[in-house]
N, C-alpha and C positions, 0 to 999 in steps of 0.2 A: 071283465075289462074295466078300465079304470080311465076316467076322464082330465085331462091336463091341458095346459095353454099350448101342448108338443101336438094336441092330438091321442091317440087312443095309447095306452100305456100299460103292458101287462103286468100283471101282480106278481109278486114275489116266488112265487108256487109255480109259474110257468120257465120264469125266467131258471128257476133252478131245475128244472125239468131241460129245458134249453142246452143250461150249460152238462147236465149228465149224461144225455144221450148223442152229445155231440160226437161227429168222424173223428177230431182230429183231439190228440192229448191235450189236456190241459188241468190245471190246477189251480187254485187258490191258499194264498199264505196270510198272515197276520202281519200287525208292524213289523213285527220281528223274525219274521219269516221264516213262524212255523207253518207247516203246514196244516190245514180247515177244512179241505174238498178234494177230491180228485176224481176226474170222472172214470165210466168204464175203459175206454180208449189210454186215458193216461193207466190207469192200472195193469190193462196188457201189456201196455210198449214197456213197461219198467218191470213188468213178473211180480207186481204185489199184487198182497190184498188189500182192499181197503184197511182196517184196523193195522197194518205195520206199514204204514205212512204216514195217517193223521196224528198230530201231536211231534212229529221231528220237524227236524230242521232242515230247510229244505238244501243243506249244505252237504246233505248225507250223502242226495242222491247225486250229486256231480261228478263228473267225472274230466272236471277240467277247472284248477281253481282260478286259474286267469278269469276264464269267461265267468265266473260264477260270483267274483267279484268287482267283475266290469258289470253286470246286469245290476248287482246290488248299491252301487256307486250311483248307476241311471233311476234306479227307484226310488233311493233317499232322495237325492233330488226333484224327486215330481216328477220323473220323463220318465218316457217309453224305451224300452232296449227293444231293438231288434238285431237279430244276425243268426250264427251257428250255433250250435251249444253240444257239447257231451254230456251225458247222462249214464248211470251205473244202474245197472237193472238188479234184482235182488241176488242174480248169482255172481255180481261182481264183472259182467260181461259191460263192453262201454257201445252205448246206442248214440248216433249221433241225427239231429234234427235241425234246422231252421222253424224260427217263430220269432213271438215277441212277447213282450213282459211289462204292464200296465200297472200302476199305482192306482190302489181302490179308494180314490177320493169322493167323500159325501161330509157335505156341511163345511168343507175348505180344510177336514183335516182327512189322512190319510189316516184309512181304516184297513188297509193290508193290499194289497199286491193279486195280478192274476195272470197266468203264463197261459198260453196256447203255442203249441206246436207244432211242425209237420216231420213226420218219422222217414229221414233220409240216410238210415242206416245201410240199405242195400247199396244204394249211390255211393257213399262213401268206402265200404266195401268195394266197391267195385276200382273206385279212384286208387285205393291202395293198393287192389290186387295189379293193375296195371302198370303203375311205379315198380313192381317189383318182375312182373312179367319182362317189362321192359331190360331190367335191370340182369336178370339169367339171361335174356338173351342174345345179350351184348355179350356175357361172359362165355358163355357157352358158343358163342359164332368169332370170338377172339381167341378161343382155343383149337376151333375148329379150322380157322385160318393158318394160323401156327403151324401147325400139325400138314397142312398142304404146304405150305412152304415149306420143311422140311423134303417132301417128295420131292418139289419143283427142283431143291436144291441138288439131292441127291441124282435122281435124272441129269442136270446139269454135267456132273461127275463122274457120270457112269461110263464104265469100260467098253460096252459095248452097248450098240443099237437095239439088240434083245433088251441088257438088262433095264434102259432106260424106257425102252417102250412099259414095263410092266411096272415102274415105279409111277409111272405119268399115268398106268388105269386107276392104280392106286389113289392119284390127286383126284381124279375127274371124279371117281367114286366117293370121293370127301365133296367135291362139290356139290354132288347129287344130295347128300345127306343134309348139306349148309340148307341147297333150296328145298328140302323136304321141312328141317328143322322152321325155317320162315315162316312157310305157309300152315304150319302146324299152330306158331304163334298169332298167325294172322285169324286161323280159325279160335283159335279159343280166346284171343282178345274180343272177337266177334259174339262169344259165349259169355262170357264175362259180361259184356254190355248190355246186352238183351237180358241176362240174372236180374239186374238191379229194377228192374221193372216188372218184374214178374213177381206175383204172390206166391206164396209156398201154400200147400195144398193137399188133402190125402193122395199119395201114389203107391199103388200097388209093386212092391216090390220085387216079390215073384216074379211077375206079368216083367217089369223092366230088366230083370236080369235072364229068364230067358231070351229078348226078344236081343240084348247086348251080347252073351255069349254066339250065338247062332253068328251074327257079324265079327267077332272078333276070330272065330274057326275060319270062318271063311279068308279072314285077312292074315290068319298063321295058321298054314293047314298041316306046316309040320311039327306042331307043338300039339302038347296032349292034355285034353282039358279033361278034370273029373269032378262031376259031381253029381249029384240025384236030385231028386222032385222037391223042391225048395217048399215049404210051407208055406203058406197064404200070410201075409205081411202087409199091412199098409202105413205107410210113414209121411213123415212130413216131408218134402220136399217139392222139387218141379220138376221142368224139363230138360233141365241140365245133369238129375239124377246118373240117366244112362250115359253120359259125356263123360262123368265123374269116371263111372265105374269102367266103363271102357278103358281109361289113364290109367289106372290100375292094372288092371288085365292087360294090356300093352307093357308096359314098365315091366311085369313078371316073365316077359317073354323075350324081350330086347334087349334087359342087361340079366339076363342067361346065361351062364358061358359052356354050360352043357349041350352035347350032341343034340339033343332033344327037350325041349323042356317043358315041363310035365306042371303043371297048375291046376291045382285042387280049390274045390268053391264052396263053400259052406255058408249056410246063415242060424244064428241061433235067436229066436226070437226072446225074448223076455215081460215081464211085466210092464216095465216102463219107455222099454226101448228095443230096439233090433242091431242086432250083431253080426255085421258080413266082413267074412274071413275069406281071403285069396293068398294062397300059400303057394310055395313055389321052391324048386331045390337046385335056384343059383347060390351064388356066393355069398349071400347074405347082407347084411348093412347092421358095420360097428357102431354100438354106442355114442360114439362119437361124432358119425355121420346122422341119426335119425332125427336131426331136427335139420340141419342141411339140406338134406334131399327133399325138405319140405319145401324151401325159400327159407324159413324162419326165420336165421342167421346168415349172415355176412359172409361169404365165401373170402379167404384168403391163398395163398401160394400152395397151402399145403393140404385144403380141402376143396371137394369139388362136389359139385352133387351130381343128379343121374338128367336131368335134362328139365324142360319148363311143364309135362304130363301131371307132375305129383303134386305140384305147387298148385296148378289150376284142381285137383282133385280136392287138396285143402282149403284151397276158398270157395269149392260148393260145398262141403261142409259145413264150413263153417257157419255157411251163411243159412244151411239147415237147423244151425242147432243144436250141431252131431259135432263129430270131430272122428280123423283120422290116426292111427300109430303101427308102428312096427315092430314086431318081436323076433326072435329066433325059430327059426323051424325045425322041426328034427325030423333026421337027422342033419340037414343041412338045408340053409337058404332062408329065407323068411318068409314073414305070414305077418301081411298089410289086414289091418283090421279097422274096418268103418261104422264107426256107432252113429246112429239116427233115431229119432223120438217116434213112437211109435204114435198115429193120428185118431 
């Protein structure tokens, strides 16, 4: 300890202890705003290592040049930034945080710059995934509307009292599906929101997909599910994992158009990661559709995707780490394949 007119004043060697083992990201830059420090916390939230950070620029890692030259406009200046910021993590993935950004002044001249952050990537995940939730399901319940008006109309027309009675169970079964689709939305926006607060975590994969299968027989008892004794698996993720995977396993059964539909489960585990395969011998989904059916893209006149299940599937994905896609199956239908980092 160290004695001053402040009172007691730690030395050098603690303070930089201080700032290394701190919770929250943070860095230190030079005039010039290279990077001189980074602590362990900022090193995870970005996926480096120390040695491919120190010496760049800290221009490398943004991932938004507005803010990145709004912060540097407030430092030359002597001030503080504070607000949001994007950030590029080293596999080009964008992290998004609030903090603030301080001019390292000693002796009245500025000796370089120091950021501390709070990692609000799930939050923001979550904000986007909602905008676009919102966004399928306005399209998808203005189609669904469409399509009962048609009924209504056709009943209207109809020749006889038989054939309008059976156009009109027709509507009311579109109805049923409008209030099914809702409350579908209503729960997985609910999933959605509880995500961004939650830490990702080892979860045994295995263990999550039988105890998901088991409910999803139960919920399509005429559809035929095959697979065998899944190997022991633990991954990253949470408790949105089995929500995920249920979307999945729903989607291969609903847009079905066989008698019967027959859904096969696989996982193939690997060195750095885990591979779950749910295959299935509908109609398959073109080229053209597999980013669609995600949200990914903009739905127009002439493309549609399969409903709001797949989209919430790729945003717990995503937000594991993992990512979702789809292939051809043979001899027909597809096979939805979910990579996740093994823990």
């Amino acid at each position: 300890m160290k004695w001053s007119s402040d009172g007691y004043r730690l030395d050098g060697d603690i303070y930089r202890e201080a700032f290394r083992s701190a919770d929250a990201p943070a860095l230190i830059t030079d005039p010039n705003f290279v990077i001189r420090d980074v602590n362990a916390a900022g090193l995870t939230f970005l996926g480096h290592e120390f040695g491919e950070l120190v010496g760049r620029s800290a221009a490398d890692i943004s991932g938004d040049d507005r803010i990145y030259e709004d912060i540097v406009d407030h430092l030359v200046r002597g001030e503080t930034w504070t607000g949001r910021f994007v950030a590029r993590t080293s596999e080009g993935n964008k992290v998004y945080g609030r903090g603030s950004a301080a001019p390292l002044v000693v002796d009245d001249d500025v000796e370089g710059a120091v950021a501390v952050f709070v990692d609000t990537t799930k939050q923001q995940q979550y904000e986007n995934a909602s905008e676009v939730l919102n966004r399928l399901l306005r399209h998808d319940l203005r189609n669904e509307l469409n399509v009962m008006y048609g009924h209504i109309q056709r009943a209207q027309s109809a020749s006889s009292q038989a054939d309008a009675a059976e156009i009109l169970d027709s509507a009311q079964e579109k109805v049923l599906q409008i209030v099914h689709k809702t409350e579908r939305a209503r729960d997985l926006r609910e999933l959605l929101e509880r995500s961004y607060t939650a830490s990702n975590r080892p979860v045994r994969l295995d263990i999550v997909l039988n105890n998901t299968l088991v409910e999803v027989m139960q919920e399509f008892p005429d559809a035929e599910f095959r697979f065998g004794v899944f190997p022991e698996a633990v991954v990253r993720a949470d408790d949105l994992l089995s929500a995920a995977v249920e979307a999945v396993l729903e989607n291969a059964v609903v847009h079905n158009d066989t008698d019967e539909a027959e859904v096969t489960v696989a996982v193939d585990v690997r060195e750095d990661d885990v591979v779950l395969e749910v295959g299935d011998d509908g109609p398959g989904v073109s080229p053209a559709q597999r980013d669609l059916i995600f949200g990914r893209e903009e739905y127009d006149q002439l493309h549609h995707g399969t409903g709001i299940s797949l989209f919430f599937a790729d945003s717990v994905f995503d937000s594991y780490g993992g990512d979702i896609w789809v292939e051809d199956n043979d001899p027909r239908g597809a096979v939805f394949k979910m990579r996740l980092e093994r823990s």
